[in-house]
PAKOLGU-796826 format. One line per 8 residues: their letters; for each residue x, y negated, z of C-alpha. Coordinates in Angstrom, 2 decimals, padded with zeros to 5 digits, m for minus. Layout:
<rs>
a	X/Y/Z | ...;
</rs>
This chain:
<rs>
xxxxxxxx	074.52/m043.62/m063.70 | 074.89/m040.65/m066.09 | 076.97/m038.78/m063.85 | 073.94/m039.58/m060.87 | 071.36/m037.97/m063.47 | 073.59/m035.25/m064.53 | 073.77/m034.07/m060.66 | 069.96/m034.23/m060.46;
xxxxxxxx	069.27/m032.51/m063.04 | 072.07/m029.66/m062.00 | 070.44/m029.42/m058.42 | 066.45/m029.12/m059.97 | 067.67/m025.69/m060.66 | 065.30/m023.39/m062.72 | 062.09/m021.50/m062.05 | 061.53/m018.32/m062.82;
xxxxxxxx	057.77/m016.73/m063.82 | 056.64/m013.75/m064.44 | 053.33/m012.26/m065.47 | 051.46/m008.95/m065.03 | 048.37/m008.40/m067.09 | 045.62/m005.77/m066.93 | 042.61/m005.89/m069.52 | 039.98/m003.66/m069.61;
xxxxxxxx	037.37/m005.14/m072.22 | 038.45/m008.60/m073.71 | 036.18/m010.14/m075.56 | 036.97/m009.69/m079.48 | 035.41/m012.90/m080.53 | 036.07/m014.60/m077.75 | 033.51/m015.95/m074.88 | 031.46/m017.87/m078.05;
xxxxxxxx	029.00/m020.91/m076.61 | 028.75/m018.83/m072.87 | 030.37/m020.96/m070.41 | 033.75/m020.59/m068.36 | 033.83/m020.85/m064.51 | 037.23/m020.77/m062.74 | 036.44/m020.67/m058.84 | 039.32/m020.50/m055.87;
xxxxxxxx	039.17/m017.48/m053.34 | 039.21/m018.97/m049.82 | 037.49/m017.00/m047.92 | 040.87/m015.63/m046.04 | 041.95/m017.31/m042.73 | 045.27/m018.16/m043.35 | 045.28/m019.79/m046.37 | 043.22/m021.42/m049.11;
xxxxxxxx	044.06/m021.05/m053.16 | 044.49/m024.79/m053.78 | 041.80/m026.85/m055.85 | 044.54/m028.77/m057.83 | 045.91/m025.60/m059.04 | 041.95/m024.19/m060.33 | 041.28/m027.42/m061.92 | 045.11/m027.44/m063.20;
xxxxxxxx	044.52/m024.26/m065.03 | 040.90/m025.94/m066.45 | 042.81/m028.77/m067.64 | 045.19/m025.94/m069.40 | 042.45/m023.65/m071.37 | 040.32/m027.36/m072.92 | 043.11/m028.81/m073.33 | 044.40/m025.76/m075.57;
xxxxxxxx	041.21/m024.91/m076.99 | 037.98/m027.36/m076.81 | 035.90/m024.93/m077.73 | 035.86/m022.94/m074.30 | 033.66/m024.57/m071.78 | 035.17/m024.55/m068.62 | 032.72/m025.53/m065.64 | 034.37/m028.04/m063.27;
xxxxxxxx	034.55/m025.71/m059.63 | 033.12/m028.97/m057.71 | 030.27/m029.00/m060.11 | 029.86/m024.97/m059.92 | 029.77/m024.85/m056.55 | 027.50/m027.78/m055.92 | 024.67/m026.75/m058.60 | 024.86/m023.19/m056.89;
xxxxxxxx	024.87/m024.23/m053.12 | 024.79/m021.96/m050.81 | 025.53/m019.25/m052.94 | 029.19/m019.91/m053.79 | 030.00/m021.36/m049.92 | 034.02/m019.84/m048.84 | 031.77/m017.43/m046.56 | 028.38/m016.35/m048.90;
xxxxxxxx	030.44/m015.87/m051.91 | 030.65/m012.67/m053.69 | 033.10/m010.91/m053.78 | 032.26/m008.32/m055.90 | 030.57/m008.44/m059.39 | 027.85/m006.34/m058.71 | 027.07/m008.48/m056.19 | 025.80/m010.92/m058.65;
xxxxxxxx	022.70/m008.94/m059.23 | 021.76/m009.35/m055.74 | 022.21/m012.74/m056.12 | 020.09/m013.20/m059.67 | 017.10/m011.79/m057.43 | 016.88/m015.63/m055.88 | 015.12/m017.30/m058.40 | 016.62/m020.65/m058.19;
xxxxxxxx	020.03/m018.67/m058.91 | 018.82/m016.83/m061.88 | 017.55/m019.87/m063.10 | 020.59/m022.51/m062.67 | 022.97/m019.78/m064.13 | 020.85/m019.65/m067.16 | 021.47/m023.66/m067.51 | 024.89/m023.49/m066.80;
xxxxxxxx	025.05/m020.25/m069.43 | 028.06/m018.86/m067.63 | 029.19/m016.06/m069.14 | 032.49/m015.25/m067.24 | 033.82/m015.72/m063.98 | 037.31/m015.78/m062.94 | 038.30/m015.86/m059.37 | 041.60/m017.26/m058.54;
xxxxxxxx	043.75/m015.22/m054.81 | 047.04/m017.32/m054.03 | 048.47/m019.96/m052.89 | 051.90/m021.42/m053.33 | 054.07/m021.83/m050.29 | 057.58/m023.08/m049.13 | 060.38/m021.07/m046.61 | 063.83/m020.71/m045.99;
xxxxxxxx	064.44/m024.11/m045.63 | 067.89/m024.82/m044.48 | 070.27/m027.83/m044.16 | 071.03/m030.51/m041.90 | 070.12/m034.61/m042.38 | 070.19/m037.02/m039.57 | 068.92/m040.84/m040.07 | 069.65/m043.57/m037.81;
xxxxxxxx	068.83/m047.19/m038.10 | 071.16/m049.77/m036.52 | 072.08/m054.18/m036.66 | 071.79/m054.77/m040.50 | 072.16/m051.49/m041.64 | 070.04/m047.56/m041.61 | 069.48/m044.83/m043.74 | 070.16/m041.33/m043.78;
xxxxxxxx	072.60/m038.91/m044.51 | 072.67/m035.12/m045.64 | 071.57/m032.56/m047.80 | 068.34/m030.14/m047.50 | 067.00/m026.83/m049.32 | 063.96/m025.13/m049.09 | 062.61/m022.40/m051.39 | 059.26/m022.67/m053.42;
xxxxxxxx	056.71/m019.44/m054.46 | 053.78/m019.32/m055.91 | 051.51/m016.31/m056.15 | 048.17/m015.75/m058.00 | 046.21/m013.24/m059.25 | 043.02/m014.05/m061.69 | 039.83/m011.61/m061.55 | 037.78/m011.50/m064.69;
xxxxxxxx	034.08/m010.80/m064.11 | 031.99/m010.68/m067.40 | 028.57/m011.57/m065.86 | 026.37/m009.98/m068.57 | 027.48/m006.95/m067.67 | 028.12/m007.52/m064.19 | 031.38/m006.04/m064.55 | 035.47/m006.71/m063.66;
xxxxxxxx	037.01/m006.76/m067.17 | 040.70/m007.71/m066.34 | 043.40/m009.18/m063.76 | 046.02/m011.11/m064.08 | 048.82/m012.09/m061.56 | 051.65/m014.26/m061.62 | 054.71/m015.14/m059.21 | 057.17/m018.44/m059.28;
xxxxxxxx	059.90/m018.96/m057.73 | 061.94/m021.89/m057.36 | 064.67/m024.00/m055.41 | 063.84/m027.55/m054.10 | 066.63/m029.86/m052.35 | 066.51/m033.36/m050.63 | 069.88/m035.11/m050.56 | 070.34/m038.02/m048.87;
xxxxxxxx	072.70/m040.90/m049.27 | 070.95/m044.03/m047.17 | 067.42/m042.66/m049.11 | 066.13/m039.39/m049.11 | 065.60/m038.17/m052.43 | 063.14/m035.10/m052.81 | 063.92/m033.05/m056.18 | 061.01/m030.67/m056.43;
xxxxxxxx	061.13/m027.27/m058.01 | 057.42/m027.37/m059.96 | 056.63/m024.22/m059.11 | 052.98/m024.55/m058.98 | 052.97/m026.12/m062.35 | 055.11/m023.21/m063.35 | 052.75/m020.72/m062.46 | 049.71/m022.50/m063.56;
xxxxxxxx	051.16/m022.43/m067.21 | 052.06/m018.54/m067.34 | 048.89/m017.72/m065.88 | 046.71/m020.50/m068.05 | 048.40/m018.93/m071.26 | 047.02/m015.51/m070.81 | 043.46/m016.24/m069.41 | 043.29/m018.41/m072.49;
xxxxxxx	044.50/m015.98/m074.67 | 041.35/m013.46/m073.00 | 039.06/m016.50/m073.83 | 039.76/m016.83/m077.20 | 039.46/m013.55/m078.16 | 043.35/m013.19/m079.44 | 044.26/m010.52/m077.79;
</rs>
């Protein structure tokens, strides 16, 4: 058995991060009692940034720091419908202007007191998959047999908009790469490079870092 975990833990591999930052006008005291809204861009065709990974980095900046209201996307988008729809959405910050001339807009985003909005471009995909496994399921016995690799990268960029001034205050981007494999001996067993997690982290760490004013 410690020889079987030894070889998993040899084939997870590693993943590698790495993060680009550009800040304009951080906050020096941080984003006080004005709310946080993290959104997903998905208003390309062929692909969508995943909702897991928005409320994943959420779950990173409370979890971190209580004291940073982060507005659930669901919850956002819902209290703000039509506005925020994949194909109404701004996508510029001086587009929020226009859209403070509704009324009912104006006066939900004084409720919700949301003083920042980040949008999140990326998605994390797999490729170069390779390998060969064949299965085959016969009198009393089946399973399958081989060994499979694919590779894992995730790639994200956050926009800052500070909404007072109806202005983009920073960007940040992050890539992760990673190996996953599948061997199989009777079961398939999927070892899974967590690069999504990865990426969620290095970006999480430096939008909460802009949050909190420690810059």
């Amino acid at each position: 058995m410690p020889l079987v975990i030894a070889a998993l833990a040899l084939l997870q591999g590693c993943v590698t991060a790495r993060v680009d930052e550009l800040v304009y006008n951080e906050p020096e005291a941080g984003v006080g009692n004005a709310s946080v809204v993290i959104l997903g861009r998905r208003h390309a065709a062929d692909y969508e940034t995943e909702p897991d990974f928005i409320e994943c980095l959420g779950d990173y900046i409370t979890d971190r720091d209580p004291g940073v209201r982060v507005i659930g996307e669901l919850d956002f988008i819902n209290a703000l419908y039509p506005w925020f729809e994949p194909r109404t959405a701004p996508l510029h910050p001086q587009d929020i202007d226009r859209l403070l001339q509704q009324q009912v807009v104006a006066q939900r985003m004084r409720e919700l007191n949301t003083g920042y909005m980040i949008w999140i471009d990326g998605n994390t995909v797999s490729s170069d998959a390779g390998g060969s496994m064949a299965c085959a399921v016969g009198p009393g016995i089946g399973g399958c047999f081989g060994f499979g690799t694919w590779s894992n990268d995730a790639e994200y960029e956050a926009t800052i908009w500070d909404l007072t001034g109806q202005s983009e205050v920073g960007r940040v981007n992050t890539t992760a790469t990673g190996q996953s494999y599948m061997p199989a001996v009777i079961v398939p067993i999927p070892i899974i490079a967590p690069v999504q997690g990865t990426a969620c982290d290095s970006l999480g760490a430096q939008l909460l870092q802009f949050l909190s004013g420690n810059y």
